[in-house]
C-alpha positions as CSV (number, residue, x, y, z in Angstrom):
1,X,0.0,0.0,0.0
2,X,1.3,3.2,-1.0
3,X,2.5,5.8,1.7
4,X,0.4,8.8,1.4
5,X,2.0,12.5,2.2
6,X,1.3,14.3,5.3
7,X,-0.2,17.2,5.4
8,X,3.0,19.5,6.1
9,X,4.8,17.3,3.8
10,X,2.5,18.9,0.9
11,X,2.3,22.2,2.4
12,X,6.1,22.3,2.1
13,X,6.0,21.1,-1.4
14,X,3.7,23.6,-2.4
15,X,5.5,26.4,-0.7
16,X,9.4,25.6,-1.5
17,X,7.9,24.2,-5.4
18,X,9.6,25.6,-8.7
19,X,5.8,26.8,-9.8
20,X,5.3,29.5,-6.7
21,X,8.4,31.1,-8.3
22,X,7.2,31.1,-11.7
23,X,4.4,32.7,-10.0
24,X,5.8,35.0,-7.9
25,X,8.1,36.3,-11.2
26,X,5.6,36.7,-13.6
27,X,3.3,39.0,-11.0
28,X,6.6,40.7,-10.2
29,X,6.5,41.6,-14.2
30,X,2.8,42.3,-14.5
31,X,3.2,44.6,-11.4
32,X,6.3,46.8,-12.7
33,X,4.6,46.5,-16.6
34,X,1.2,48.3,-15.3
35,X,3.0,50.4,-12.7
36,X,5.5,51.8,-14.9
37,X,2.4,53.0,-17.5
38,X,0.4,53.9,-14.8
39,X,3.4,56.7,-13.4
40,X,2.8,58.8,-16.3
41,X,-0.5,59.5,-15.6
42,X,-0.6,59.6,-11.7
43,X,2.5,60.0,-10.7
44,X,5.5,58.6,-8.8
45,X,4.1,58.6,-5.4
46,X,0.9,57.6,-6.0
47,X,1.6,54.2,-7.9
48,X,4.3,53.9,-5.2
49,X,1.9,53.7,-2.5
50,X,-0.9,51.6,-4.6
51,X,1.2,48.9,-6.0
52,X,4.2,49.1,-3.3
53,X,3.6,49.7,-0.1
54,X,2.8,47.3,2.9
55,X,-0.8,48.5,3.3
56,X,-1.6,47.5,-0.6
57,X,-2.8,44.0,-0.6
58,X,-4.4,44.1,-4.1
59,X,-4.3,46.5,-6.5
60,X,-6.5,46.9,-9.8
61,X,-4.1,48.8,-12.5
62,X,-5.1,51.4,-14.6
63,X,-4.4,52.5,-18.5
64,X,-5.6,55.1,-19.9
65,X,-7.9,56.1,-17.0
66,X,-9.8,52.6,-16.8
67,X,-9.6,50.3,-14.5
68,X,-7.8,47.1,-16.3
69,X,-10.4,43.8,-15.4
70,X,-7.5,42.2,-13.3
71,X,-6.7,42.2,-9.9
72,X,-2.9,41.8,-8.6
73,X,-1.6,40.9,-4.9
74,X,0.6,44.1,-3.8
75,X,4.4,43.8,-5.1
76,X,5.6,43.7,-1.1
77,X,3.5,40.9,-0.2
78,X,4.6,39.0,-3.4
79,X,8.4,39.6,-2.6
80,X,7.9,38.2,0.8
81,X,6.3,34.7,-0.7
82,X,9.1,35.1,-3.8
83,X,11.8,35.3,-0.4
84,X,10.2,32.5,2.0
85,X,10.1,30.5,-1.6
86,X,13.6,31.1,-2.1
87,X,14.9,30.2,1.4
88,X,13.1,26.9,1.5
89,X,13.6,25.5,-2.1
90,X,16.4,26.8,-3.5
91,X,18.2,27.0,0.2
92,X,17.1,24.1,2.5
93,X,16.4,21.4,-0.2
94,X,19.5,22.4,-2.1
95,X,21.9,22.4,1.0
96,X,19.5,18.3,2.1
97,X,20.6,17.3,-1.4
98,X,24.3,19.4,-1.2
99,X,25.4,17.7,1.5
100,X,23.6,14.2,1.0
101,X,27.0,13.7,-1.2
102,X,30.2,12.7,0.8
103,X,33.0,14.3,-1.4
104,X,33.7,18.3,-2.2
105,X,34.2,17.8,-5.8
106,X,30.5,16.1,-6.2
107,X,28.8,18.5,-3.8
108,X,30.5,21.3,-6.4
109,X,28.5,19.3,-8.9
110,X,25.1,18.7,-7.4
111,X,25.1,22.4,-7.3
112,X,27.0,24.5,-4.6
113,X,27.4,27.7,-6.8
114,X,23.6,27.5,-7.6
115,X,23.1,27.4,-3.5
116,X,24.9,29.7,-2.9
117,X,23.4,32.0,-5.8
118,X,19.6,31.2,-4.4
119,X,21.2,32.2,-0.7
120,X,22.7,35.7,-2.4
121,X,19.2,36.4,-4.1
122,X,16.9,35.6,-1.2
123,X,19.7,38.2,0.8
124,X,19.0,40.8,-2.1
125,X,15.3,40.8,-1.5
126,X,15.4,40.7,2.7
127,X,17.6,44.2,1.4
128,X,14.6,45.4,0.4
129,X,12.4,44.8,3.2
130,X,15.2,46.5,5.6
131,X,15.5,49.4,3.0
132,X,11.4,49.7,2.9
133,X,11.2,49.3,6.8
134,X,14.6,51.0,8.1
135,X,15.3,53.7,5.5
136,X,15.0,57.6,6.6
137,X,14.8,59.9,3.7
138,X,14.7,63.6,3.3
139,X,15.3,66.7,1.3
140,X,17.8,69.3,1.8
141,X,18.2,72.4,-0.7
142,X,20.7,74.5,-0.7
143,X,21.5,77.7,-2.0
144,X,24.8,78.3,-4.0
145,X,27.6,79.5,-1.6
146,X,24.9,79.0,1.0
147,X,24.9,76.3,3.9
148,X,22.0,74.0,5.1
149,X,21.0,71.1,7.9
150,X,17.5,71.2,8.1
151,X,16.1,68.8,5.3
152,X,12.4,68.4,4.9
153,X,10.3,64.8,4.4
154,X,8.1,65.6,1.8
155,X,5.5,62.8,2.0
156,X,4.9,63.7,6.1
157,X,2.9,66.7,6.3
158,X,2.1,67.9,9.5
159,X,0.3,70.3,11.4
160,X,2.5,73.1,13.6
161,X,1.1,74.8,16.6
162,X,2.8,77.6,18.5
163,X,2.6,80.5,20.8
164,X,2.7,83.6,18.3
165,X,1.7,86.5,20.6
166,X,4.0,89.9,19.9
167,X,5.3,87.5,16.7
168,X,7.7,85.8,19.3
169,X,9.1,83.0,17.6
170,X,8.4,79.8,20.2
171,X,8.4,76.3,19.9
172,X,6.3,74.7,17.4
173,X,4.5,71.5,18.5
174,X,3.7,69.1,15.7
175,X,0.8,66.5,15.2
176,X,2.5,63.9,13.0
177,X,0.5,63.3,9.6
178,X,1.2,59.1,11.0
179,X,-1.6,59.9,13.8
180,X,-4.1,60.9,11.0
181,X,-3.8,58.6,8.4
182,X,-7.4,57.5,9.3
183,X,-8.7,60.9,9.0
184,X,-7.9,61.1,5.1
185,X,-10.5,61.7,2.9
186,X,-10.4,60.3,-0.1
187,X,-11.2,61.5,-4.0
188,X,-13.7,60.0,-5.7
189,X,-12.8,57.5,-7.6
190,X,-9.1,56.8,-5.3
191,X,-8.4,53.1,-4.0
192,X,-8.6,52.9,-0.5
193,X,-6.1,50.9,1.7
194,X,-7.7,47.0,2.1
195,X,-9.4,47.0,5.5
196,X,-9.2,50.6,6.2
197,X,-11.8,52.5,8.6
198,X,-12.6,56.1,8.2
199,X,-12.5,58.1,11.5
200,X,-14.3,61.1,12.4
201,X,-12.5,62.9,14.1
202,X,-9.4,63.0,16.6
203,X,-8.7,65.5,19.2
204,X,-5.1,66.8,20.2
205,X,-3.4,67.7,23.8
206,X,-0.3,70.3,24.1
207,X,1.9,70.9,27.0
208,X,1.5,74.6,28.4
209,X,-1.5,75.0,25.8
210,X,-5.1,76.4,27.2
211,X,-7.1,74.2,24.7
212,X,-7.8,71.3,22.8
213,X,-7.0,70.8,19.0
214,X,-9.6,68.6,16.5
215,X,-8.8,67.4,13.1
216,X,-11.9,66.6,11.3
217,X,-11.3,66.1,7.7
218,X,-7.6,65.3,6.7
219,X,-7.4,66.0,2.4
220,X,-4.2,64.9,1.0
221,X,-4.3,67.3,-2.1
222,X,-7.0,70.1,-2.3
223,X,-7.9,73.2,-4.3
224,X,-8.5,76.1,-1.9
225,X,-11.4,78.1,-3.3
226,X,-13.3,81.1,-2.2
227,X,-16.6,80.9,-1.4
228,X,-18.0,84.0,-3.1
229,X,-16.6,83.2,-6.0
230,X,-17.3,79.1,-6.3
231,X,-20.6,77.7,-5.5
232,X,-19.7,74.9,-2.9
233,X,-20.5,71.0,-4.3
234,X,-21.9,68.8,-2.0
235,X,-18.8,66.6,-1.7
236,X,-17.1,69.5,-0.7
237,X,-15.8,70.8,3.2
238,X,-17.6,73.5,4.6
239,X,-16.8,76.8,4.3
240,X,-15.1,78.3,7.2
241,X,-13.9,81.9,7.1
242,X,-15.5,82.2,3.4
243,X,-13.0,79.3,2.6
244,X,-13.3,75.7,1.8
245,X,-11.4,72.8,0.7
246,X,-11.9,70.7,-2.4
247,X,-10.5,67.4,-2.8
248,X,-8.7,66.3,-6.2
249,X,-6.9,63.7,-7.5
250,X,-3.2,64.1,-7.1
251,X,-1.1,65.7,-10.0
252,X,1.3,63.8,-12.1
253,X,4.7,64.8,-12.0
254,X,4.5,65.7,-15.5
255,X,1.3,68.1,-15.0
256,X,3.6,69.6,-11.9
257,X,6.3,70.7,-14.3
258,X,3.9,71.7,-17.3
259,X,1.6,73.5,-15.8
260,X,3.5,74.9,-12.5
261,X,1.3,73.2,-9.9
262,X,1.1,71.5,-7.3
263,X,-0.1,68.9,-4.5
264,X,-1.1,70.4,-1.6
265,X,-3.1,68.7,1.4
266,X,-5.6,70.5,3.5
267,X,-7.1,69.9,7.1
268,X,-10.5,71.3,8.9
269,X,-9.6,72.0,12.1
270,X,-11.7,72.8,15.5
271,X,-9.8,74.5,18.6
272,X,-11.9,74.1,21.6
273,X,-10.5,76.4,24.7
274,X,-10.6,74.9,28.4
275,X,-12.3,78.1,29.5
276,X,-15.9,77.1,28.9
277,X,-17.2,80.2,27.8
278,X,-14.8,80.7,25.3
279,X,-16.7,79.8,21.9
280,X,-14.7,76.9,19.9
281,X,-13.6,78.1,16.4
282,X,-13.2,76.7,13.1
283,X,-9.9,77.1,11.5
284,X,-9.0,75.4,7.4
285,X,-5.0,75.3,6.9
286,X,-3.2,74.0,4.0
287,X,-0.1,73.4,2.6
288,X,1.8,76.8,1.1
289,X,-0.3,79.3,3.5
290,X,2.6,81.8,4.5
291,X,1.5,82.8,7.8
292,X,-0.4,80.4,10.2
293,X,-4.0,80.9,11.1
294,X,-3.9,82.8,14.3
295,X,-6.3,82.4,17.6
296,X,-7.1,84.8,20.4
297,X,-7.2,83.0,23.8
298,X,-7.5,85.3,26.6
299,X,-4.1,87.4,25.9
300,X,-2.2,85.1,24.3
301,X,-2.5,84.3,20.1
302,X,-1.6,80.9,18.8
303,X,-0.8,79.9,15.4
304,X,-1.5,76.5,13.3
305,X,0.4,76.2,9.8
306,X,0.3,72.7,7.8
307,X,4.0,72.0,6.5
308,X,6.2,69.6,5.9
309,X,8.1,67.9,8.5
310,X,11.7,69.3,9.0
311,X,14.5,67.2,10.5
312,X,17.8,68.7,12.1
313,X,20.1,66.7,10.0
314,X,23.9,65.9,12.4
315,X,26.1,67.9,9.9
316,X,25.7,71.3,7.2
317,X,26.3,70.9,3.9
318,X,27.6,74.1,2.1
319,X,27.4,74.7,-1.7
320,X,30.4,75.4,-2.9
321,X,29.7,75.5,-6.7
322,X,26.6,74.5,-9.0
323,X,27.0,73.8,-12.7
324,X,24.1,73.6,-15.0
325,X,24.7,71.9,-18.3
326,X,22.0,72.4,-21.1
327,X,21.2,71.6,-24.3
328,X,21.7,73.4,-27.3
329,X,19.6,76.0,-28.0
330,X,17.6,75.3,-25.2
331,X,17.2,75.7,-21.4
332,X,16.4,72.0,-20.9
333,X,18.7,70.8,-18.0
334,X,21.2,68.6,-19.7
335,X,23.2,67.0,-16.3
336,X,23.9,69.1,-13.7
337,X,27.0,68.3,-10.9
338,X,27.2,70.1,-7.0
339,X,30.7,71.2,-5.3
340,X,30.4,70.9,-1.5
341,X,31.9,71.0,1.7
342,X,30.5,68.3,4.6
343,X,31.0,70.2,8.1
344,X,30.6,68.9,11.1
345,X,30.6,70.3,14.3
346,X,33.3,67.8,16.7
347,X,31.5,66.6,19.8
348,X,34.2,67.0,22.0
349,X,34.6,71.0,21.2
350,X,37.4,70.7,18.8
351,X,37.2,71.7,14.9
352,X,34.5,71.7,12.7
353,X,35.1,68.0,9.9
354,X,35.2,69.6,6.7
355,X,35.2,67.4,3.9
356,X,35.1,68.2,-0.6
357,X,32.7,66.0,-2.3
358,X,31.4,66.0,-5.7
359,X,28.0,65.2,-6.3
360,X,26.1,64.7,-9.4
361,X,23.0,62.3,-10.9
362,X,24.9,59.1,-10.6
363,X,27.7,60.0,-8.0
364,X,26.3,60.1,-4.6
365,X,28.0,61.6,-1.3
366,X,28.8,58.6,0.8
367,X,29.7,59.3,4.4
368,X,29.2,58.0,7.9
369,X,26.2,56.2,7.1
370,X,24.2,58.9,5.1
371,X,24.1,59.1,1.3
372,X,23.2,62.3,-0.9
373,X,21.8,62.0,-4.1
374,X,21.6,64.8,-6.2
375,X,17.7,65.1,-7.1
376,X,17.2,68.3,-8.9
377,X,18.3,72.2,-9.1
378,X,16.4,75.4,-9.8
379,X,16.4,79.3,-9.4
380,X,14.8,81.0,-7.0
381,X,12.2,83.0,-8.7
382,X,12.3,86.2,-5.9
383,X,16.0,86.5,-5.4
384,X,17.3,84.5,-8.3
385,X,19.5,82.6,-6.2
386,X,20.4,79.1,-8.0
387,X,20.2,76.0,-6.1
388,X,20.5,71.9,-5.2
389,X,18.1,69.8,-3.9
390,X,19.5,66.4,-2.5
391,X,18.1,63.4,-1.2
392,X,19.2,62.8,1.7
393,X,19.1,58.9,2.7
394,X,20.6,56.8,5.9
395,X,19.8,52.9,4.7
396,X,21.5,50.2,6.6
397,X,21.2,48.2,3.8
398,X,22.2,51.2,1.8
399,X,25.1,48.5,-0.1
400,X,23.8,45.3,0.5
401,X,22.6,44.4,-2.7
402,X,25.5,45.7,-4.6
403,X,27.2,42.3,-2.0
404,X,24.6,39.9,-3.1
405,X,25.0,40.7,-6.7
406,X,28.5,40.3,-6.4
407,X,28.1,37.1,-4.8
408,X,25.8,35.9,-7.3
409,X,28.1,36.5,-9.9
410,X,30.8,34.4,-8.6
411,X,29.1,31.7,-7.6
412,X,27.5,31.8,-10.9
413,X,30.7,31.6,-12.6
414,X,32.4,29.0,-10.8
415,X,29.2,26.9,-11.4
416,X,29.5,27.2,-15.1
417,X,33.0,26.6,-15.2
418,X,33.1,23.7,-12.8
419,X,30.7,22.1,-15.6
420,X,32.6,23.5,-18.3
421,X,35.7,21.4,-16.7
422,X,33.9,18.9,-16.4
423,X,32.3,18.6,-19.8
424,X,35.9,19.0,-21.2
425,X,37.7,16.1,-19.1
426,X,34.5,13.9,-20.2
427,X,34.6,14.9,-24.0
428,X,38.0,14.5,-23.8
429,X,38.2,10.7,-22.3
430,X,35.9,9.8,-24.8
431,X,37.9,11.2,-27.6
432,X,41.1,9.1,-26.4
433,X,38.7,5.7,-25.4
């Protein structure tokens, strides 16, 4: 009588079998093929977040507007099944059937290089998850000749909240866009995160601060219109101070540069004083408001401005020099290269670390765990003062798959030409026999 499998016996085979890698790869491919058409028309970030990101279980891709009649798992949760595929087929049955043999020279042939590539691959895509997990990224722009060390993150917007009274310039505190994320609402038509819940509302508590701050509606890209001059739609927020918000889809990058706009998120907000018979007020900030929306609390005034996180960055970079090549005939940036100076400030009080680099599209700064990319330049259009805008990244995995290619490679190559040998000798006996 024939021995049947057990249960985790065909689980496993399922899991560490050839086909859930032919799987995994052709997904992989659909999911870069629709992504990459779909970035012309939405945009960098917003694919990004639909077909990438660890809250994007399924996606349904678009062309041309329409949604395609096919539904795709998210690209992160496909790598992970791709990596766990990878560990136990091509690792754990290939090291059982490695090392079943009893001499070096036929575990070389059963396939050692081949291990060791399917070890080197699984590595490059547990790179990944530590880049997507662990990686802090920012923006720093600075002006030629000038010096920077505040760098913005783009994608967190948050909402600032000081003491402006006499315009004194106090400490902001900040309500992190990461406590709001179930406040968004969304444009019609936009794919909502699988298993998200909509919240109402969520109320806010600052140290040395005589009131209480409510978000009610969190927009991530709006058009602020006036309301004597635009009749409100019903999907719209309400007016507040002849102002209200309406939500849009989120510009392309390509619409950004063409037409000079941009993305810009919007919040409703409710400040509700401790003294009871103070009268709460309603307050709309956005993105790109100059000066914050002030309140009158007894004799102090506060102010609440919507901006984009700032991080104190451990070292300045100065711009040294910025050239701007261009094509003929034409003010389309052609390559453009940054001359700086690192500084750092010694902890222990003696002189500042000043280091030259040389930065340009593919020749990153590399230095004590941060990495600068050059990302763009541009001119200042009130004081005509050019510019560079680097990304500033600190990944510990920042060179990890650069290793694991490597180390593909090789064992690649001393697979082939074991065989190679191998194939020689043999052809070679049998021309002598």
């Amino acid at each position: 009588m024939k021995n049947s499998k057990s249960w985790p016996q065909k689980l496993w085979r399922v899991v560490s079998g050839f086909e859930i890698a032919i799987i995994c790869m052709i997904l992989l491919l659909l999911i870069v093929f629709f992504s990459t058409l779909e970035q012309a028309e939405e945009g960098l970030y917003v694919v990004t977040k639909r077909y990438y990101d660890l809250e994007a279980y399924f996606v349904q891709p678009k062309l041309n507007g329409k949604l395609v009649p096919l539904i795709l798992p998210g690209a992160y949760w496909v790598c992970c099944v791709f990596t766990l595929n990878l560990l136990l087929g091509g690792v754990l049955r290939l090291t059982k059937l490695v090392y079943n043999e009893m001499s070096f020279e036929k575990r070389i042939a059963r396939g050692l290089g081949v291990l060791i590539s399917h070890g080197s691959i699984a590595f490059l895509m547990i790179s990944g998850a530590v880049t997507y997990h662990l990686k802090e990224s920012s923006l720093l722009l600075v002006p030629e000749g000038g010096i920077s060390g505040v760098a913005t993150i783009p994608d967190n917007v948050v909402i600032e909240v000081r003491d402006v009274t006499d315009n004194q310039d106090s400490p902001s505190h900040v309500v992190d866009n990461k406590h709001l994320e179930d406040l968004i609402v969304y444009a019609e038509g936009e794919v909502q995160p699988l298993f998200w819940k909509k919240a109402d509302k969520r109320q806010f508590r600052f140290p040395d601060m005589p009131f209480t701050l409510e978000v009610e509606g969190w927009y991530r890209n709006v058009r602020v219109l006036d309301a004597t001059r635009n009749m409100r739609e019903e999907s719209d927020g309400a007016e507040v101070n002849k102002i209200f918000l309406r939500n849009t889809r989120a510009y392309t990058d390509t619409e950004m540069m063409q037409d000079n706009v941009a993305n810009l998120a919007g919040a409703y907000l409710k400040v509700i004083p401790d003294d009871k018979s103070i009268v709460a007020q309603d307050l709309v900030v956005w993105q790109q408001l100059n000066d914050p929306v002030s309140v009158t609390i007894g004799e102090r005034v506060y102010g609440f401005k919507m901006d984009t996180k700032k991080i104190l960055l451990p070292f300045e970079i100065k711009l040294d020099r910025l050239v701007i090549d261009k094509y003929e005939g034409s003010e389309r940036q052609k390559a453009f290269q940054s001359y700086v100076t690192y500084m750092k400030d010694d902890d222990d009080g003696g002189p500042v670390e000043k280091i030259k680099f040389f930065i340009e599209m593919n020749e990153p700064m590399r230095h004590k765990g941060y990495t600068l990319f050059q990302t763009s330049v541009g001119t200042n259009s009130q004081t005509n003062e050019s510019y560079s805008v680097f990304e500033v990244v600190k990944n510990p995995s920042d060179q990890w798959p650069k290793y694991s290619i490597y180390v593909c490679g090789i064992a690649l190559l001393v697979h082939f030409l074991y065989k190679l040998i191998m194939f020689v000798n043999q052809s070679m006996k049998k021309n002598h026999g």
